[in-house]
C-alpha positions as CSV (number, residue, x, y, z in Angstrom):
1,X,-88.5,132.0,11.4
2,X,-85.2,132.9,13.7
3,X,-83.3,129.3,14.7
4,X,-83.9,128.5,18.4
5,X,-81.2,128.2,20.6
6,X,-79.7,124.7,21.7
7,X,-80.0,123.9,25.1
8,X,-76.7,123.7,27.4
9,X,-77.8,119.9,27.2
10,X,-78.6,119.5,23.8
11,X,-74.6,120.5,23.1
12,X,-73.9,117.6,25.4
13,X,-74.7,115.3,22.5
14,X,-77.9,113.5,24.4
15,X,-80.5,115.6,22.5
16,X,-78.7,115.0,19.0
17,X,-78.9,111.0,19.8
18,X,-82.6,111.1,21.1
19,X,-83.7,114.9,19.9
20,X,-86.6,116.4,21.2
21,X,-88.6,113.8,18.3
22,X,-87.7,111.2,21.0
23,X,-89.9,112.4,23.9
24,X,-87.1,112.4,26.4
25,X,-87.3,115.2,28.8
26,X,-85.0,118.5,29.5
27,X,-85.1,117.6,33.1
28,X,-84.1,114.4,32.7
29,X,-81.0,115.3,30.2
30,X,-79.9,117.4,32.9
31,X,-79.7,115.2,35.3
32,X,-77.7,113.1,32.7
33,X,-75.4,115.4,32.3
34,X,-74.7,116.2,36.1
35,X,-74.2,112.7,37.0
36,X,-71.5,112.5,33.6
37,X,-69.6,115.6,35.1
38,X,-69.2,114.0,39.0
39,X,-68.2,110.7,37.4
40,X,-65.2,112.1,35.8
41,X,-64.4,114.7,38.4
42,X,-63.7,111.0,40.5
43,X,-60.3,109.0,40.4
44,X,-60.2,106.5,37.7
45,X,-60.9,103.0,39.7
46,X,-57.0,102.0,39.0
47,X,-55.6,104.6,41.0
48,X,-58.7,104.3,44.2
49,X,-57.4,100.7,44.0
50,X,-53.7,101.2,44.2
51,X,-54.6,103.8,46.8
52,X,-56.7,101.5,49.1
53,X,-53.1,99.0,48.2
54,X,-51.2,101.7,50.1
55,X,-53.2,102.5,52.9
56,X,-53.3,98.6,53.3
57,X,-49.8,98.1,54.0
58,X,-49.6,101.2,56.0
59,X,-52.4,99.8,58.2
60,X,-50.4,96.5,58.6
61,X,-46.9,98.0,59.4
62,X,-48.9,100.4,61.6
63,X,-50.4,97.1,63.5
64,X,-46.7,95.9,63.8
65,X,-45.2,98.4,65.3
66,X,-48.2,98.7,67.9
67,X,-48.1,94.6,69.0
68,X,-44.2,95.2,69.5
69,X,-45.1,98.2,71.7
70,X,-47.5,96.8,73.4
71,X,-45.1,93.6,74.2
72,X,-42.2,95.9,75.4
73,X,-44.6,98.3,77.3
74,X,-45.7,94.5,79.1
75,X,-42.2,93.6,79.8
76,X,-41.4,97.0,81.3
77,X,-44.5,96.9,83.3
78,X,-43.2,93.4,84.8
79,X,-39.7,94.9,85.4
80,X,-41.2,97.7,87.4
81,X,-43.6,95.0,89.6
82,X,-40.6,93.6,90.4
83,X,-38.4,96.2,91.3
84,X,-41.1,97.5,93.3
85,X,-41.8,93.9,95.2
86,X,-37.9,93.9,95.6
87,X,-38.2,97.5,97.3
88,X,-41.1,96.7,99.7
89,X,-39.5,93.9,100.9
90,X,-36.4,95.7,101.6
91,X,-38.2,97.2,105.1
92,X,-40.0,94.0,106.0
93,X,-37.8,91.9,108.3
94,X,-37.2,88.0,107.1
95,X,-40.1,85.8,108.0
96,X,-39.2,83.6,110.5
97,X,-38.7,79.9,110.0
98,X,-40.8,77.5,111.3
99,X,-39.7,75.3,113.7
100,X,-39.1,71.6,112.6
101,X,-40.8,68.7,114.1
102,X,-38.8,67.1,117.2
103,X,-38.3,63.0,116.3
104,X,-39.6,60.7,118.5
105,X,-35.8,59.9,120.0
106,X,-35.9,63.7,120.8
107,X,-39.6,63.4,122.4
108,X,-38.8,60.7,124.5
109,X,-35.3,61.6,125.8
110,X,-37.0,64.8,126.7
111,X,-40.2,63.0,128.5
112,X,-37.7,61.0,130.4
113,X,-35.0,63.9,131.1
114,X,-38.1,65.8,132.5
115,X,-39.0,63.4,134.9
116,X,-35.5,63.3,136.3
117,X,-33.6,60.6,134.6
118,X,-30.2,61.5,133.3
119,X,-29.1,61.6,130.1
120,X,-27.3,58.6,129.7
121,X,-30.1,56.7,131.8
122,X,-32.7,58.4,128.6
123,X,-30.5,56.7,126.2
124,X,-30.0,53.7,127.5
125,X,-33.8,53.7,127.9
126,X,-34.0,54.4,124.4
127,X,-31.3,51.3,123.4
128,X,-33.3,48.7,125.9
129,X,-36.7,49.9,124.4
130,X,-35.3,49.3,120.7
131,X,-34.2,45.8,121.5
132,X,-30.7,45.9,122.5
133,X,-28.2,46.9,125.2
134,X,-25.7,48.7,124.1
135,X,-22.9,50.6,126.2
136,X,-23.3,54.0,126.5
137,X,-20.4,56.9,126.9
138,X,-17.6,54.4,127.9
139,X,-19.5,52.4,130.2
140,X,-20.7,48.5,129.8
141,X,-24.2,47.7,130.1
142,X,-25.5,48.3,133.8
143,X,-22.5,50.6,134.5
144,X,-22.6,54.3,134.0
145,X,-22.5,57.1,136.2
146,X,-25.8,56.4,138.0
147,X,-24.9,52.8,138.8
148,X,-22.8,51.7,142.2
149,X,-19.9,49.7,141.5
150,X,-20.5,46.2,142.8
151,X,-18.8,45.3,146.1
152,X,-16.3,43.5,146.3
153,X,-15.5,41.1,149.5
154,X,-12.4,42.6,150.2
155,X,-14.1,45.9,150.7
């Protein structure tokens, strides 16, 4: 009787372990040995690991450099806000002040003014209405520009 030929997976050293006496299938040795011949076409574990090392550092520098830009890309955007508030206001004419609140000295020498005193009267208004007398421009108390001399007999 001629020898039969060995299988392509009997050489693989399966069938010499387990033989065809063992009941294990062709199919099955096949799919054996196609699963053993992807496993070692892939990197040894050592060298995915050192890899995945790499591309973690990369990553991180790379997130670095991309927080820095996006800080400097912020502070040039607030640069150019403000050069561009700066340039609009350029054409606008300067708000005008508001006016500030007359005192009340100011109120009344202006009530009194208005309703034909003169200004030394106002203030001597003012004086009397504080509590005092007091001499205004020169002039004692009850003289002043207003006020008639007093007569004198001789006159």
């Amino acid at each position: 009787m001629p020898k039969k030929k060995r299988s392509t997976v009997a050489r693989a050293g399966y069938a010499r372990a387990y033989g065809p006496g063992h009941g294990i299938p062709k199919s099955l040795l096949a799919d054996i040995k196609t699963v053993k011949t992807r496993l070692s076409g892939l990197e040894r574990p050592k060298a995915v690991l050192s890899d995945i090392g790499i591309l973690k550092s990369r990553l991180a520098s790379l997130e670095k450099a991309h927080v820095s830009i996006n800080k400097e890309l912020k502070n040039v955007l607030e640069a150019l806000k403000r050069q561009e508030s700066t340039i609009s206001q350029f054409g606008k004419k300067p708000a005008k002040k508001g006016k500030r609140k007359p005192s009340e000295y100011n109120l009344f020498l202006k009530d009194k003014m208005s309703a034909g005193m003169s200004m030394v009267d106002a203030v001597r208004a003012w004086k009397e209405r504080e509590g005092g007398s007091v001499a205004v421009a020169g002039y004692g108390p009850g003289q002043g520009p207003g006020h008639d001399k007093p007569k004198t007999p001789q006159q």
